[in-house]
C-alpha positions in Angstrom: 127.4 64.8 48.9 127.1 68.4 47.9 127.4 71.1 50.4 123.5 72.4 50.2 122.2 68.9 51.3 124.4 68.4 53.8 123.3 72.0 55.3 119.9 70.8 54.8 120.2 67.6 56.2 122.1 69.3 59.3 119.5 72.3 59.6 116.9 70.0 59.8 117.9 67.8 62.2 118.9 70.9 64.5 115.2 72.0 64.0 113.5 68.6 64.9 115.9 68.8 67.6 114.6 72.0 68.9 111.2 71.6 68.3 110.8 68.3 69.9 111.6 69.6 73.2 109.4 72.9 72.7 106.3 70.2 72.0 106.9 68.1 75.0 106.9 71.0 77.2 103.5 72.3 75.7 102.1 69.2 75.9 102.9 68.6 79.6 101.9 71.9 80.1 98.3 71.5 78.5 97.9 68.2 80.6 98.7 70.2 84.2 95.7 73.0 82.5 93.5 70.3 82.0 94.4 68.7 85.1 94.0 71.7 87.1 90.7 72.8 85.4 89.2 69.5 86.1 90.3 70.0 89.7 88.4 73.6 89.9 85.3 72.1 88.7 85.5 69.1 91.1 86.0 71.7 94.3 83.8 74.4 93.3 81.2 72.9 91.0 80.2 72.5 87.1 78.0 76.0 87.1 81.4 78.3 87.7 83.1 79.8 85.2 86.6 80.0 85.0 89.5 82.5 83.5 92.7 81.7 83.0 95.3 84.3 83.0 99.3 83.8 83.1 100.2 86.4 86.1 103.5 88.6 86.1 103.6 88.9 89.9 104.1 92.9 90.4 108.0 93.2 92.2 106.4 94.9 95.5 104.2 92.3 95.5 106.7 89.1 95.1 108.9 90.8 97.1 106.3 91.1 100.2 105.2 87.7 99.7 108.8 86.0 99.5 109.8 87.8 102.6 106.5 86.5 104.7 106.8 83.2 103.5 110.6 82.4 103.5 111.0 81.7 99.7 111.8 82.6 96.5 109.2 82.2 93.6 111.3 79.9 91.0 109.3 81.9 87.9 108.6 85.7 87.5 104.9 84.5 87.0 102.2 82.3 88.3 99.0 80.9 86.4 95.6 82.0 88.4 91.9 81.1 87.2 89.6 83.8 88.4 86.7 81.5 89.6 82.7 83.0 89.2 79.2 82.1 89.3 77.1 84.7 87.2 79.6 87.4 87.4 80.3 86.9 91.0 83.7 86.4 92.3 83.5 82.9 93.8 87.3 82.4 94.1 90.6 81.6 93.1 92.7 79.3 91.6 96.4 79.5 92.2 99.4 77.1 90.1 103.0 77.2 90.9 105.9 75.4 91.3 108.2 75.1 94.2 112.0 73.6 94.4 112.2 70.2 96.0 115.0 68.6 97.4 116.3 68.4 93.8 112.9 69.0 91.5 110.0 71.2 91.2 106.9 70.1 92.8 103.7 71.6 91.0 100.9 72.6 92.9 97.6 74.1 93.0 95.3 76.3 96.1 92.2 76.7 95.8 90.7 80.2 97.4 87.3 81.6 98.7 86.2 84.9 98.0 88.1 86.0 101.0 91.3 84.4 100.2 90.8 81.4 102.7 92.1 78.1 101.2 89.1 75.8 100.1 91.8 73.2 98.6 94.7 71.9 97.7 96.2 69.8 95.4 99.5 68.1 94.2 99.7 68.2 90.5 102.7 66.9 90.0 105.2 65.5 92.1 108.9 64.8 90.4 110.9 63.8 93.8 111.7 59.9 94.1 111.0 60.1 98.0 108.2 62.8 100.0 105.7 61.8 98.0 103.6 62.2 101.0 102.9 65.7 100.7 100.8 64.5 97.5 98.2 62.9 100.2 94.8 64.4 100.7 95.0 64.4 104.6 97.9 65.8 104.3 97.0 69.0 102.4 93.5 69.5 104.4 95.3 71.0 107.3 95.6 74.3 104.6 91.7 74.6 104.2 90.5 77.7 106.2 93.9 79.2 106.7 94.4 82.9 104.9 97.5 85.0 104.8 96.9 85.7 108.5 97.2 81.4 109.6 100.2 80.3 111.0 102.2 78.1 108.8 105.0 76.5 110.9 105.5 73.0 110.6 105.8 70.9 113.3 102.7 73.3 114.9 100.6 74.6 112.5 101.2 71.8 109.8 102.1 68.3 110.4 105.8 67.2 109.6 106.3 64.1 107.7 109.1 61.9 108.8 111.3 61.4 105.2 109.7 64.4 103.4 111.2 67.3 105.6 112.3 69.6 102.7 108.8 68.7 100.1 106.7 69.5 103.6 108.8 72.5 104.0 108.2 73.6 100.3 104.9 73.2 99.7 103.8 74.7 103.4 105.5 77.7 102.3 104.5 77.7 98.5 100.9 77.9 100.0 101.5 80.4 102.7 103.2 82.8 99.7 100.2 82.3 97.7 98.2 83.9 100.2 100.1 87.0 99.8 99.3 86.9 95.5 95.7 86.0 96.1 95.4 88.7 99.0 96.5 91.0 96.2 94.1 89.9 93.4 91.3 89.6 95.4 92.2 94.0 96.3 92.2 94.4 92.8 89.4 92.6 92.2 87.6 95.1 94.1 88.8 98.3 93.2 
Protein backbone atom coordinates (compact mmCIF):
# COMPACT_ATOMS: atom_id res chain seq x y z
CA UNK A 1 0.00 0.00 0.00
CA UNK A 2 1.50 3.33 -0.92
CA UNK A 3 2.19 5.92 1.66
CA UNK A 4 -0.70 8.62 0.35
CA UNK A 5 -3.49 5.97 0.90
CA UNK A 6 -2.51 4.90 3.92
CA UNK A 7 -2.48 8.74 5.16
CA UNK A 8 -5.73 8.95 3.67
CA UNK A 9 -7.22 6.04 4.91
CA UNK A 10 -5.77 7.18 8.52
CA UNK A 11 -6.87 10.87 8.19
CA UNK A 12 -10.14 9.83 7.44
CA UNK A 13 -10.78 7.63 9.94
CA UNK A 14 -9.37 10.25 12.60
CA UNK A 15 -11.99 12.69 11.07
CA UNK A 16 -15.12 10.33 11.22
CA UNK A 17 -13.67 9.85 14.63
CA UNK A 18 -13.88 13.34 15.53
CA UNK A 19 -16.84 14.31 13.95
CA UNK A 20 -18.97 11.57 15.28
CA UNK A 21 -18.77 12.74 18.68
CA UNK A 22 -19.20 16.55 17.65
CA UNK A 23 -22.70 15.29 15.95
CA UNK A 24 -23.90 13.39 18.94
CA UNK A 25 -23.42 16.17 21.10
CA UNK A 26 -25.37 18.55 18.72
CA UNK A 27 -27.97 16.31 18.45
CA UNK A 28 -28.51 15.81 22.12
CA UNK A 29 -28.22 19.30 22.42
CA UNK A 30 -31.02 20.20 19.84
CA UNK A 31 -33.30 17.53 21.59
CA UNK A 32 -32.89 19.28 25.36
CA UNK A 33 -33.84 22.95 22.96
CA UNK A 34 -36.68 21.27 21.78
CA UNK A 35 -37.47 19.70 24.91
CA UNK A 36 -37.18 22.79 26.78
CA UNK A 37 -39.15 24.99 24.24
CA UNK A 38 -41.93 22.61 24.34
CA UNK A 39 -41.86 22.91 28.08
CA UNK A 40 -42.08 26.94 27.92
CA UNK A 41 -45.04 26.71 25.75
CA UNK A 42 -46.79 24.09 27.99
CA UNK A 43 -46.14 26.54 31.27
CA UNK A 44 -46.74 29.80 29.75
CA UNK A 45 -48.94 29.22 26.79
CA UNK A 46 -48.86 28.99 22.71
CA UNK A 47 -49.36 33.04 22.22
CA UNK A 48 -45.70 33.84 23.90
CA UNK A 49 -42.87 34.39 22.06
CA UNK A 50 -39.61 33.13 22.93
CA UNK A 51 -35.73 34.17 22.40
CA UNK A 52 -33.09 32.07 22.87
CA UNK A 53 -29.78 33.47 23.73
CA UNK A 54 -26.58 31.39 24.97
CA UNK A 55 -25.60 33.69 28.20
CA UNK A 56 -21.82 34.37 29.34
CA UNK A 57 -22.67 35.00 32.97
CA UNK A 58 -20.78 38.42 33.75
CA UNK A 59 -17.82 37.38 36.60
CA UNK A 60 -19.47 39.83 39.38
CA UNK A 61 -22.46 38.31 38.64
CA UNK A 62 -21.42 34.37 38.89
CA UNK A 63 -19.37 35.21 41.49
CA UNK A 64 -22.36 36.83 43.68
CA UNK A 65 -24.63 34.07 42.78
CA UNK A 66 -22.07 31.08 43.58
CA UNK A 67 -21.45 32.61 46.91
CA UNK A 68 -25.38 32.92 47.81
CA UNK A 69 -26.14 29.71 46.71
CA UNK A 70 -23.16 27.46 47.77
CA UNK A 71 -21.98 26.26 44.20
CA UNK A 72 -19.97 26.55 41.44
CA UNK A 73 -21.58 26.94 37.92
CA UNK A 74 -19.98 23.81 35.95
CA UNK A 75 -19.96 26.19 32.47
CA UNK A 76 -18.99 29.83 32.05
CA UNK A 77 -22.51 30.19 30.37
CA UNK A 78 -26.15 29.35 30.72
CA UNK A 79 -28.97 29.19 27.99
CA UNK A 80 -32.00 31.65 28.96
CA UNK A 81 -35.23 32.21 26.67
CA UNK A 82 -36.49 35.74 27.24
CA UNK A 83 -40.30 34.86 27.43
CA UNK A 84 -43.06 37.80 25.92
CA UNK A 85 -46.51 38.38 24.87
CA UNK A 86 -46.68 41.36 22.37
CA UNK A 87 -43.44 42.85 23.39
CA UNK A 88 -44.10 42.42 27.07
CA UNK A 89 -41.70 40.71 29.25
CA UNK A 90 -43.70 37.76 30.55
CA UNK A 91 -40.71 35.84 31.89
CA UNK A 92 -37.89 33.74 31.87
CA UNK A 93 -36.54 30.67 30.94
CA UNK A 94 -33.45 29.42 32.69
CA UNK A 95 -31.18 25.90 31.49
CA UNK A 96 -28.23 24.65 33.26
CA UNK A 97 -26.51 21.85 34.48
CA UNK A 98 -25.51 20.96 37.89
CA UNK A 99 -22.87 18.08 39.18
CA UNK A 100 -24.44 15.02 40.68
CA UNK A 101 -23.11 12.53 42.72
CA UNK A 102 -21.06 11.54 39.64
CA UNK A 103 -23.14 13.23 36.51
CA UNK A 104 -24.61 16.32 35.45
CA UNK A 105 -28.25 16.73 36.01
CA UNK A 106 -29.92 19.21 33.43
CA UNK A 107 -32.49 21.35 34.38
CA UNK A 108 -34.76 24.03 33.60
CA UNK A 109 -36.80 27.24 35.94
CA UNK A 110 -39.22 28.85 34.72
CA UNK A 111 -39.56 32.72 36.00
CA UNK A 112 -42.38 35.51 36.26
CA UNK A 113 -41.74 38.83 35.37
CA UNK A 114 -40.49 39.38 38.82
CA UNK A 115 -38.13 36.62 38.97
CA UNK A 116 -40.56 34.33 41.13
CA UNK A 117 -40.33 30.57 39.90
CA UNK A 118 -43.49 29.62 37.95
CA UNK A 119 -41.81 25.98 37.15
CA UNK A 120 -39.48 23.60 37.10
CA UNK A 121 -38.45 20.88 35.27
CA UNK A 122 -35.90 17.98 35.08
CA UNK A 123 -34.63 17.66 31.62
CA UNK A 124 -32.34 15.19 31.99
CA UNK A 125 -31.37 13.09 34.62
CA UNK A 126 -27.92 10.84 34.09
CA UNK A 127 -27.57 9.47 37.90
CA UNK A 128 -28.53 5.64 38.30
CA UNK A 129 -30.17 6.38 41.81
CA UNK A 130 -32.10 10.20 43.01
CA UNK A 131 -34.08 10.01 40.34
CA UNK A 132 -36.65 11.50 42.53
CA UNK A 133 -35.73 14.90 42.16
CA UNK A 134 -37.11 14.43 38.49
CA UNK A 135 -40.76 14.22 40.17
CA UNK A 136 -43.27 16.97 39.70
CA UNK A 137 -44.23 17.20 43.56
CA UNK A 138 -41.10 17.35 44.14
CA UNK A 139 -40.04 20.50 42.21
CA UNK A 140 -43.49 22.43 43.10
CA UNK A 141 -42.08 23.36 46.41
CA UNK A 142 -39.73 26.01 44.12
CA UNK A 143 -42.92 27.77 42.58
CA UNK A 144 -43.23 31.29 44.20
CA UNK A 145 -39.89 31.40 45.78
CA UNK A 146 -37.40 34.45 44.35
CA UNK A 147 -33.87 35.09 45.18
CA UNK A 148 -35.16 36.30 48.62
CA UNK A 149 -36.87 32.36 49.55
CA UNK A 150 -35.15 30.25 51.77
CA UNK A 151 -33.73 27.24 50.14
CA UNK A 152 -32.52 24.95 52.98
CA UNK A 153 -33.35 21.46 52.70
CA UNK A 154 -34.74 19.65 55.26
CA UNK A 155 -36.91 23.15 56.00
CA UNK A 156 -37.59 24.99 53.05
CA UNK A 157 -37.36 22.03 50.61
CA UNK A 158 -38.13 18.48 51.32
CA UNK A 159 -35.15 15.98 51.55
CA UNK A 160 -35.45 12.77 49.76
CA UNK A 161 -34.23 9.73 51.58
CA UNK A 162 -31.47 8.10 48.83
CA UNK A 163 -31.11 11.31 46.70
CA UNK A 164 -29.28 13.52 49.37
CA UNK A 165 -26.57 14.96 46.99
CA UNK A 166 -29.24 15.30 43.46
CA UNK A 167 -31.76 17.19 46.25
CA UNK A 168 -28.83 19.11 47.31
CA UNK A 169 -27.83 20.04 43.72
CA UNK A 170 -30.69 20.94 42.10
CA UNK A 171 -32.12 23.11 45.31
CA UNK A 172 -29.06 25.06 44.97
CA UNK A 173 -28.88 25.06 41.04
CA UNK A 174 -32.39 26.81 41.34
CA UNK A 175 -31.66 29.11 44.24
CA UNK A 176 -28.30 30.34 41.97
CA UNK A 177 -30.55 30.91 39.16
CA UNK A 178 -32.31 33.42 41.00
CA UNK A 179 -29.36 35.48 41.33
CA UNK A 180 -28.87 35.28 37.00
CA UNK A 181 -32.50 35.97 36.40
CA UNK A 182 -32.50 38.76 39.21
CA UNK A 183 -29.80 40.19 36.93
CA UNK A 184 -31.52 39.97 33.52
CA UNK A 185 -34.68 40.96 34.63
CA UNK A 186 -32.44 44.70 35.92
CA UNK A 187 -31.24 44.74 32.53
CA UNK A 188 -34.20 44.18 31.12
CA UNK A 189 -35.30 47.27 32.47
CA UNK A 190 -32.77 49.68 32.08
Amino acid sequence: MNKTLLLNNVTGLNLRTLLIPIFIVNSLNAGIKEETESLIYENFGDSVSVLFKKFTIPKEVKYFAEKKAGLRFLKKHIYTWKITIADSLVGYAYLDNVKGKSQPITFVVFYDSDGAVVGSHIIKYREPIGGEVSHKSWLNQFSGKSQDSMYVVGKDIDAISGATISVNAVTRGIHRSSYVIQYLLEKANE
